[in-house]
N, C-alpha and C positions, 0 to 999 in steps of 0.2 A: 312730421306731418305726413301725411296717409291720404292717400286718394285712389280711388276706385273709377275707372274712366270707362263708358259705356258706348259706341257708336247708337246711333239711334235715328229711325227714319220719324220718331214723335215720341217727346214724353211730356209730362203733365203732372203737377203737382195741385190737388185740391186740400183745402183745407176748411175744416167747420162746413162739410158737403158742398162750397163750393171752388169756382178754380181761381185759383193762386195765380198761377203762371205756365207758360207752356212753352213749346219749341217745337218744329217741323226739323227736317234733316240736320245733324250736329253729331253733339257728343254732351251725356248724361256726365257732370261730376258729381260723386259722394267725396267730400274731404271732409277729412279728420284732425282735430289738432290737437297734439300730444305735450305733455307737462313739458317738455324739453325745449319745444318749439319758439322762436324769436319771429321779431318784425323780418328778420332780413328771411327768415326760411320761406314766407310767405308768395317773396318775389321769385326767388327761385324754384317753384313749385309753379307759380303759374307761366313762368317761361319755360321751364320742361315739359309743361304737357303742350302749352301753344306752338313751339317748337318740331313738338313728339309727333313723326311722318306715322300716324294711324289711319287716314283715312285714303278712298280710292282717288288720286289722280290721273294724269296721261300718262303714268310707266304701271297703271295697274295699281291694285292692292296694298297698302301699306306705303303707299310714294307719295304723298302728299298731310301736310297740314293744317291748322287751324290756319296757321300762318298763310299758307300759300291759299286756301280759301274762304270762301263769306258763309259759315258755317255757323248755327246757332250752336250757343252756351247756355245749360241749362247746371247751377252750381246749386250743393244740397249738403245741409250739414248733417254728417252722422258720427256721432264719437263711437256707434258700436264698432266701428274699424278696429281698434282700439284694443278691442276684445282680445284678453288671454282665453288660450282656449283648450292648451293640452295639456291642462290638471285639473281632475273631477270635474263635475258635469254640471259646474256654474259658471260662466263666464267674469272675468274680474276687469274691472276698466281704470287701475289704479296706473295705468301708461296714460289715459287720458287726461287733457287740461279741466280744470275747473270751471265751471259754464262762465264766468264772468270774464277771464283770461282767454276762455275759446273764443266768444264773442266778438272779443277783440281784434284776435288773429284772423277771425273767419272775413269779418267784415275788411279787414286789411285784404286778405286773399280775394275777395269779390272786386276791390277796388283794383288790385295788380291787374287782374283780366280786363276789369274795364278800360284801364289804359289799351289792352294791345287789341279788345274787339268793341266795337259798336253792338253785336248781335247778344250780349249777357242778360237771361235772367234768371232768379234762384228763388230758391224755397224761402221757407221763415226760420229762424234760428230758433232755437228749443222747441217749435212747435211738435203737436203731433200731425204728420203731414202722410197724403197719401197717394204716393208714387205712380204713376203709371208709365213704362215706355214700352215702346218695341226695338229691342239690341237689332241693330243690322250685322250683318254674319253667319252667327252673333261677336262681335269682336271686344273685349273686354281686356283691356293695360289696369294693373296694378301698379302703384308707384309709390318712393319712401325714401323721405329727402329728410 
């Protein structure tokens, strides 16, 4: 599993021109779910990043979590994480799970957050969706469980 973790003072997901869903101060997830990936990967993924001291607290910069605050979650499925990329100049997504298999796992990963926050909401799965945030920082964790 693959996630792309984004600080953000506002992001916003519209879809079919209108909006989906949004969030004010947080953190942007793109997750990924890869052929290999299990129910148990899912929990461990969303406790490393709820966990993960990315955001500013009382010791400054990087001192604080989702954990330690009432921070919104804004969670967004993307398998192009996924993406081989350093052979010719097409990307191949044969590490990626199968949309029915993702589904599965992505919805389990939405469900693990919602256990540890009250503030979660996310995009539409396979959808075509249209992003917007503003990164604060910009601060931006990669992760790969």
């Amino acid at each position: 599993m693959l996630a792309t973790v984004q600080r953000v003072s506002e992001a916003e997901v519209i879809i079919n021109e209108a909006k989906y869903s949004s969030i004010k101060d947080g953190v942007l997830i793109f997750v990924c779910i890869e052929e290999k990936d299990i129910s148990e990967t899912t929990k461990k993924m969303a406790d490393k990043i709820f966990n993960f001291k990315m955001l500013d607290g009382p010791n400054g910069i990087t001192s604080a979590s989702l954990k330690n605050l009432e921070e919104e979650v804004l969670i967004i499925s993307q398998f192009t994480l996924a993406a081989i990329t350093n052979k010719g100049n097409k990307p191949s997504f044969h590490k990626a799970a199968k949309p029915n298999d993702a589904k599965l796992l992505y919805d389990k990963f939405v469900a693990e957050f919602k256990k540890l926050s009250s503030k979660v909401s996310e995009g539409k799965f396979g959808a075509f969706m249209e992003v917007s945030m503003i990164n604060k920082g910009p601060v931006t964790f990669n992760f790969n469980i």
